[in-house]
C-alpha positions as CSV (number, residue, x, y, z in Angstrom):
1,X,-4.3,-72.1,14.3
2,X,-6.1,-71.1,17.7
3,X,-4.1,-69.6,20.0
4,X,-5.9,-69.6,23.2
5,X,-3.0,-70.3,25.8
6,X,0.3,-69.3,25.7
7,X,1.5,-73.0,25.5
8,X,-0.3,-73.8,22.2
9,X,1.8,-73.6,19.2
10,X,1.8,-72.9,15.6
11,X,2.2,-75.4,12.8
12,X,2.1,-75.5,9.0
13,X,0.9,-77.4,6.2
14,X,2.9,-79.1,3.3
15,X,2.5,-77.6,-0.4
16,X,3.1,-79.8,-3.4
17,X,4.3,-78.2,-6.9
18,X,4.5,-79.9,-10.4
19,X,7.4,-80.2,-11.7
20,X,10.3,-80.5,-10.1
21,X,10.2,-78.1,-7.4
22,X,10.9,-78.8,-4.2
23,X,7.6,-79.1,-1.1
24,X,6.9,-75.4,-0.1
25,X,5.4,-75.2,3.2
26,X,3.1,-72.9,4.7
27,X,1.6,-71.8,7.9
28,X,-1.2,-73.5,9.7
29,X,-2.5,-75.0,12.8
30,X,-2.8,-78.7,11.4
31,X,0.2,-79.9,12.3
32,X,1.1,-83.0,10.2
33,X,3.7,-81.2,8.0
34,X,7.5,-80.4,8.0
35,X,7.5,-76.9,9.7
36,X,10.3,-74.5,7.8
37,X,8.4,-71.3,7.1
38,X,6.3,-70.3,9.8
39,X,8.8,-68.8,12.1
40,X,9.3,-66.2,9.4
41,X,5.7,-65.7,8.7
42,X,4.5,-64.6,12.2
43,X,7.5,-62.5,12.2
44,X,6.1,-61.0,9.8
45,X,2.8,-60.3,11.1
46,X,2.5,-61.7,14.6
47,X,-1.0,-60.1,14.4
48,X,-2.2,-63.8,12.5
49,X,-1.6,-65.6,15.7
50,X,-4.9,-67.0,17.0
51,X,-6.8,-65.7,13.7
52,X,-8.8,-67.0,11.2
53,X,-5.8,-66.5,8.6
54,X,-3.2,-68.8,11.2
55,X,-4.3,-72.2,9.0
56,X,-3.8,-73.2,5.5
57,X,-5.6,-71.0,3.6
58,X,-3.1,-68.4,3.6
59,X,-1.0,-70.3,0.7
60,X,-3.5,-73.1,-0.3
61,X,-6.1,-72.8,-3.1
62,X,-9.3,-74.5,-2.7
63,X,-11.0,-76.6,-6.0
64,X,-14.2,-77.4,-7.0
65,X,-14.8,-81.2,-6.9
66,X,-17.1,-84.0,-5.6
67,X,-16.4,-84.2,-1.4
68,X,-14.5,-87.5,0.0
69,X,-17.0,-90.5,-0.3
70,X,-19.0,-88.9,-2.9
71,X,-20.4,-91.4,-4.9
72,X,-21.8,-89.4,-7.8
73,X,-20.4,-86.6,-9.6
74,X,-21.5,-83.6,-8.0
75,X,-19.1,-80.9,-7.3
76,X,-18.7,-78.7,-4.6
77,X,-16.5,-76.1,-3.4
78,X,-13.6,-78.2,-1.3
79,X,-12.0,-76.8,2.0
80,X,-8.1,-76.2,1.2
81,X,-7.4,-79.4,3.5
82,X,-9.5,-82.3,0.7
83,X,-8.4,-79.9,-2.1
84,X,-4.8,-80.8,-1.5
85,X,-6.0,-84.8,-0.7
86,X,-7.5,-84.3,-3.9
87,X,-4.6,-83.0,-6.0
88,X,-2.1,-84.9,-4.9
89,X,-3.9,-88.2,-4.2
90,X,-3.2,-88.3,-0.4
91,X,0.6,-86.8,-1.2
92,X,1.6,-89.5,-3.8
93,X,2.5,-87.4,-6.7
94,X,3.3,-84.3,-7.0
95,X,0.3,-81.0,-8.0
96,X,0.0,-77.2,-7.7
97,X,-1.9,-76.5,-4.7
98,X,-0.5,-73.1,-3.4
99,X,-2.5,-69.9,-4.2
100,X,-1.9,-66.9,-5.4
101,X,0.1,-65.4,-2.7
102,X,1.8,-68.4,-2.0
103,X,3.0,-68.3,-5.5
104,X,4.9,-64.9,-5.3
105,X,6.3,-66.2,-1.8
106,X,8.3,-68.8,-3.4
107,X,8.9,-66.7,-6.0
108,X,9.8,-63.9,-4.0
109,X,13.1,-66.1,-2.6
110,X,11.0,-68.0,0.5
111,X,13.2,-66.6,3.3
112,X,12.7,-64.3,5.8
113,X,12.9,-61.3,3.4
114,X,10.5,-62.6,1.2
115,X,7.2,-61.6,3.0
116,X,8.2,-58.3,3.1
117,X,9.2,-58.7,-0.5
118,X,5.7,-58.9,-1.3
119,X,3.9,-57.3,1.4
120,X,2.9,-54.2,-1.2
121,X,1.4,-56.2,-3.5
122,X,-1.4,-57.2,-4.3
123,X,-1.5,-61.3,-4.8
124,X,-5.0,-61.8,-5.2
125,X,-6.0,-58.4,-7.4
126,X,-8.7,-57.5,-5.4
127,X,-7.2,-54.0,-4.5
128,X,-6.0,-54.8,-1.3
129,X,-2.0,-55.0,-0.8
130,X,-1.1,-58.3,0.9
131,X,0.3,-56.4,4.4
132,X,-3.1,-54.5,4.9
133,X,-5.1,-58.3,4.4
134,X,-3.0,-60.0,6.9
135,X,-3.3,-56.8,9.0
136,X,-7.2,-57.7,8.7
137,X,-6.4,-61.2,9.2
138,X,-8.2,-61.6,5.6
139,X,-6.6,-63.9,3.0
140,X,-3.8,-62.3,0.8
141,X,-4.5,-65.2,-1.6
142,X,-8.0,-65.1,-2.2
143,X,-10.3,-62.4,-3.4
144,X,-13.3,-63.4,-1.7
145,X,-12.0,-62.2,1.8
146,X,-10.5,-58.8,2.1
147,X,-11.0,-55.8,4.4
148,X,-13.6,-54.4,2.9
149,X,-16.1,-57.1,3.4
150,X,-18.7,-57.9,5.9
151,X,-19.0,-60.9,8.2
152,X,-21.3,-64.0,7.1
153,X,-23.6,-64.4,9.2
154,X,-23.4,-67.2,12.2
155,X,-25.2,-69.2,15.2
156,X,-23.7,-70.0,18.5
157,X,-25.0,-73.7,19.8
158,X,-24.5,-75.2,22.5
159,X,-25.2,-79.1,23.8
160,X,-27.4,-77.9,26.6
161,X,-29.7,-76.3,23.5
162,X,-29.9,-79.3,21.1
163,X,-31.0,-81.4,24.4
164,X,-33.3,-78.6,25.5
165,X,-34.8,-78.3,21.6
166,X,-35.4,-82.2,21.6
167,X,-33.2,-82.6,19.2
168,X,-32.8,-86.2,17.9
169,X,-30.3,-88.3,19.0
170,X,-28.6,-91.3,17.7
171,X,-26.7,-94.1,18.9
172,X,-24.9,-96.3,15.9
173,X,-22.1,-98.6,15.8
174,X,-20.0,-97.3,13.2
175,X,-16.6,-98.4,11.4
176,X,-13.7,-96.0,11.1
177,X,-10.5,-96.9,8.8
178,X,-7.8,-94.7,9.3
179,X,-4.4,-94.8,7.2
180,X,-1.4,-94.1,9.3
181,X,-3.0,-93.2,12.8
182,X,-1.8,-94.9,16.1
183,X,-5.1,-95.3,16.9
184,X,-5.9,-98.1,14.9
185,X,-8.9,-98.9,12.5
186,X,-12.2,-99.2,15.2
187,X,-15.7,-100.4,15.8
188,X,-16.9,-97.8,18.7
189,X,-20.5,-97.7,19.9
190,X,-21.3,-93.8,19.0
191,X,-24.0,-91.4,20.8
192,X,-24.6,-88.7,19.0
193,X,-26.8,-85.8,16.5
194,X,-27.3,-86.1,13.0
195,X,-24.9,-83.4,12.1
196,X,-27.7,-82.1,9.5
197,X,-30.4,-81.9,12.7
198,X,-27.9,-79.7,13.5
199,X,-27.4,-77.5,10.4
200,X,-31.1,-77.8,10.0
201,X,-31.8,-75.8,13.8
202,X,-29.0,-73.2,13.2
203,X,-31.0,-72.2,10.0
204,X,-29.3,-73.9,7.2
205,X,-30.3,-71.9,3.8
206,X,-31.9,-73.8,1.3
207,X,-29.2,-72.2,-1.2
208,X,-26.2,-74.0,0.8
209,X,-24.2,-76.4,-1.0
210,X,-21.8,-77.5,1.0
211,X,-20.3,-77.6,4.9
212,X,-16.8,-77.2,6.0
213,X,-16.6,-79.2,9.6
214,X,-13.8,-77.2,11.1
215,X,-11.6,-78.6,14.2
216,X,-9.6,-76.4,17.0
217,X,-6.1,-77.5,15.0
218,X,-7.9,-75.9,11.8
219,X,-8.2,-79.3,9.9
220,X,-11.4,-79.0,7.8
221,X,-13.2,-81.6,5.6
222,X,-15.9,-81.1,3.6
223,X,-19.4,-82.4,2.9
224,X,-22.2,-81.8,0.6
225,X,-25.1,-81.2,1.9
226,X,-26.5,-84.4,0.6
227,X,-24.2,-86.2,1.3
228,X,-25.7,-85.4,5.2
229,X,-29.2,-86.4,4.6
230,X,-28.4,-89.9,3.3
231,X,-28.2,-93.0,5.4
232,X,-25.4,-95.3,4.4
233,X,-24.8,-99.3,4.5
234,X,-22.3,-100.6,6.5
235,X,-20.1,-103.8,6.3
236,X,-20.0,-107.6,8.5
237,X,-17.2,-106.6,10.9
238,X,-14.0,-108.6,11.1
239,X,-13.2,-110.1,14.1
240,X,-9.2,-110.9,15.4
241,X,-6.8,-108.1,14.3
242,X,-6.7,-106.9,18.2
243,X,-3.6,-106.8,20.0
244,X,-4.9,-109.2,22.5
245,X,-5.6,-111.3,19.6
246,X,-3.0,-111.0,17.0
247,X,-0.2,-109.7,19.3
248,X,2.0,-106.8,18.9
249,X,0.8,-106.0,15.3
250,X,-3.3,-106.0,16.2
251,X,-4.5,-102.7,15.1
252,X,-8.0,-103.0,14.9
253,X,-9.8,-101.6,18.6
254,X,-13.1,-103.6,19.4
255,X,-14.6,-101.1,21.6
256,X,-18.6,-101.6,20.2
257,X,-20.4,-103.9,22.3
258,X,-23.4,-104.8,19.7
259,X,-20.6,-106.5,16.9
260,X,-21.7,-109.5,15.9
261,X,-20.2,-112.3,13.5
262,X,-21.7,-112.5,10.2
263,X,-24.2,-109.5,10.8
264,X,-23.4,-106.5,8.8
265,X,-23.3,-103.1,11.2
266,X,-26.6,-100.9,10.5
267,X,-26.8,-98.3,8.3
268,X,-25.4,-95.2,9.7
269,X,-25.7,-91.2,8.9
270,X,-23.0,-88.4,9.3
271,X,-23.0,-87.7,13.4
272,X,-21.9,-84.9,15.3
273,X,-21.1,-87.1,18.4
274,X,-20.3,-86.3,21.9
275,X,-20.0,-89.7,23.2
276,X,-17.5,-93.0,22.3
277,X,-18.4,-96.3,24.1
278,X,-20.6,-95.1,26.6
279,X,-18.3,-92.4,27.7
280,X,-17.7,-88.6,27.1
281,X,-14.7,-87.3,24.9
282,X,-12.0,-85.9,26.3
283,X,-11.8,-82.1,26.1
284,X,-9.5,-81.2,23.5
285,X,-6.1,-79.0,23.4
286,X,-3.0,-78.9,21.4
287,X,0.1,-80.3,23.5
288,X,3.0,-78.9,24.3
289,X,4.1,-80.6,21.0
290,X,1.9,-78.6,19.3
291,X,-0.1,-81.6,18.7
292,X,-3.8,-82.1,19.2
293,X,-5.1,-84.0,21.9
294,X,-8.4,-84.8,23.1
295,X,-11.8,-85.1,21.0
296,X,-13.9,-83.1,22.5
297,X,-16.4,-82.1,23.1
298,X,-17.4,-82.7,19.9
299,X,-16.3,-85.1,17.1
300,X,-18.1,-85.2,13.7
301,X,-18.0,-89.2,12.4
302,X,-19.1,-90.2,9.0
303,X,-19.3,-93.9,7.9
304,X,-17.9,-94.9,4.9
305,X,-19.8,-93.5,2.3
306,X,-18.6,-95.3,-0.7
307,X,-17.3,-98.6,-0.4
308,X,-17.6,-99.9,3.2
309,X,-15.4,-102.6,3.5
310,X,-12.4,-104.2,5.7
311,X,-10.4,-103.1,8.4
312,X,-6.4,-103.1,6.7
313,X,-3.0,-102.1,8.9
314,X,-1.2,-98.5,9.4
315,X,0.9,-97.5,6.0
316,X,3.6,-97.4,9.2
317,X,2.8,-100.8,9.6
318,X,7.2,-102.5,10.2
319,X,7.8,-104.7,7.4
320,X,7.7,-107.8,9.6
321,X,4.0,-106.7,10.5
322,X,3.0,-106.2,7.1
323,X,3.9,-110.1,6.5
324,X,2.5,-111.5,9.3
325,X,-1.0,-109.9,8.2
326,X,-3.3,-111.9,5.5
327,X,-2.5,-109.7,2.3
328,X,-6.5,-109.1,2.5
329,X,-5.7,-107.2,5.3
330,X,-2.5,-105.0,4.8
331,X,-2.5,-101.6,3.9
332,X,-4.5,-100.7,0.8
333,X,-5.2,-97.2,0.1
334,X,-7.9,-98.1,-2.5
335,X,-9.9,-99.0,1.1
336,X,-12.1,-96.2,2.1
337,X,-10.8,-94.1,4.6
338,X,-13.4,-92.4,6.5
339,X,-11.0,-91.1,9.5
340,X,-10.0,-88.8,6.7
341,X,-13.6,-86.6,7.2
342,X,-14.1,-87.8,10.6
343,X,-13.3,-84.3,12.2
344,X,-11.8,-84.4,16.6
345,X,-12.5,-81.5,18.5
346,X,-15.2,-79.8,15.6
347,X,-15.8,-76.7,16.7
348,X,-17.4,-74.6,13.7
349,X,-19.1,-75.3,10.8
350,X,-18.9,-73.2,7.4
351,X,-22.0,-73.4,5.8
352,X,-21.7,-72.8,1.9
353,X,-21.7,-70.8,-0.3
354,X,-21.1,-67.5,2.0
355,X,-24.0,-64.7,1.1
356,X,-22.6,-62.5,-1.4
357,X,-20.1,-59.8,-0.6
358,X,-19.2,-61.9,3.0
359,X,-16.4,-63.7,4.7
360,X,-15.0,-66.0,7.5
361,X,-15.2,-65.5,11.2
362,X,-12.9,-65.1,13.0
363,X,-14.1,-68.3,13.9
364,X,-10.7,-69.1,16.2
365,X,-11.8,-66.9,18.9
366,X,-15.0,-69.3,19.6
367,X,-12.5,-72.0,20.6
368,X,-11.4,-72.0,24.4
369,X,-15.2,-70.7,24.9
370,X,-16.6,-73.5,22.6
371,X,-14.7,-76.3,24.5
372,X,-15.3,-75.3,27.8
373,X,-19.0,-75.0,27.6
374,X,-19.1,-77.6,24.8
375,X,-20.6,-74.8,21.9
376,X,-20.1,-75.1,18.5
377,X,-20.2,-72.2,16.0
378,X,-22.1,-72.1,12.2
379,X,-21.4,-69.4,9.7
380,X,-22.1,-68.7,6.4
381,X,-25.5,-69.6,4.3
382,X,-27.8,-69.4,7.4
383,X,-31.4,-68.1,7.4
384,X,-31.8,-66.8,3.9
């Protein structure tokens, strides 16, 4: 989690066991999670706070699997956010998705004494006890990032650049489904860069794989890197699901101005966007809720990618809601859900694989720079 004022405030993310072992929850700054153990944890080592270890990947494992909206089989190293999508389909049954030194937490009694249980130990095996990584702020639960490693390499960019370098940019009407969010499913009129332009000026290497789009709350989705070089077909838009519309149970927000009936949207490419309907995100920050707020500066969008379709209602949706909409249109998780890797508030990009022998960032520390002067920071496989 990035802690760059006082006010903003740690969350955790959920952990899903097979069996029949209870949710085990760990710290993180993407809040959407019952928070039991993260008091304890920065008890522990109040050091974490504001580092690149305050997220999920202190207890969560990351897989190897095709990205969200992958239409062929082609497998890529997942961020530990899709990795848990992944495993336990969105949360609907249950899968192992704790690391290592999550593991010997809940093993260890997963109470307060239990960090210190483990803290000489070595969760990982890569020689480094557990108390001296998080001391580093490296990952206890991985052996790629210890101590004893060097920093991947990384680019600072900011919007006054791209515009200065001519680099392209876009404006596309694109569709965004979400599952539960308030927001609502959307048409918005996007203005934006290809987020591959991008990669492609911060010196993407030809080796890279993948990209992890990173927010300021630590969410992370991931994308192959072909995945950002395609162009992808688009749906007709559906017309009438609008509160002003349909009444209290609209859900769909018309805010494109170039819809029209019948007329599928254009194809669209995976933006890194800095306007929505002819206006400016608002600057993010996480509330005093510990929630984030805000989109800004930046907000990577992707279309759907594998099955563009129809707009369908909130999986909160009230009962009576869910009757009054045409079954067509209630909530279907087989619909593609692209909110899932649309990313608010991106503010770094890991570029995949890291060069050998190298880890994270501490890219946290980019973030009350990186929104004020609307910057965004790439690491990893750059410039080889």
């Amino acid at each position: 989690m990035i802690k760059t004022m006082k006010k903003f405030k740690r969350g955790i993310c959920g952990v899903f066991l097979i069996l029949l072992l209870p949710a085990v929850v760990c710290i993180a700054a993407y809040r959407t999670h019952t928070e039991i153990d993260s008091g304890m944890f920065f008890a522990a080592y109040p050091n974490i706070a504001g580092t690149r270890m305050d997220g999920c990947d202190a207890c969560h494992i990351s897989i190897v699997a095709p990205p969200p909206g992958e239409k062929g089989d082609f497998p890529v190293k997942l961020s530990s956010c899709d990795s848990c999508h992944i495993i336990t389909d969105y949360g609907r049954k249950p899968g192992e998705t704790i690391n290592a030194y999550g593991k010997d937490y809940l093993g260890a009694g997963r109470n307060e004494l239990a960090f210190k249980a483990i803290s000489e130990s070595d969760s990982d095996g890569d020689g480094w006890s557990n108390a001296k990584e998080l001391e580093a702020a490296t990952n206890p639960g991985d052996p790629s990032s210890n101590p004893g490693m060097k920093l991947a390499p990384h680019k600072v960019i900011t919007f006054d650049e791209l515009k200065e370098k001519q680099t392209p940019v876009y404006d596309q009407t694109i569709f965004v489904n979400v599952s539960k969010s308030k927001d609502g499913d959307s048409y918005s009129d996007l203005r934006g860069f290809m987020l591959y332009d991008v990669l492609k000026y911060a010196g993407i290497s030809e080796k890279a794989s993948s990209v992890d789009v990173i927010s300021i709350d630590g969410y992370a989705a991931t994308f192959s890197v072909e995945q950002l070089k395609r162009s992808y077909p688009q749906a007709v838009p559906v017309f009438g699901f609008d509160k002003e519309t349909f009444g209290e149970c609209g859900w769909v927000r018309y805010g494109s101005k170039n819809l029209k009936e019948g007329v599928p949207l254009p194809n669209a490419n995976v933006l890194l966007t800095f306007e929505i309907n002819g206006e400016e995100y608002e600057p993010a920050k996480i509330n005093e809720q510990g929630r984030l707020s805000g989109a800004g500066p930046f907000r990577v969008v992707a279309p759907q990618m594998k099955n563009p379709g129809l707009p369908d209602n909130s999986s909160k949706a009230t009962e009576e809601c869910a009757k009054t909409t045409p079954e067509t249109y209630r909530y279907n998780r087989g619909y593609e859900k692209n909110a899932d890797y649309c990313v608010k508030s991106t503010i770094a990009i890991r570029v995949n694989p890291l060069p050998e022998g190298s880890m994270d960032i501490d890219w946290p520390g980019f973030a009350k720079k990186a929104i004020a002067n609307k910057e965004i920071v790439v690491f990893g496989a750059l410039g080889e």
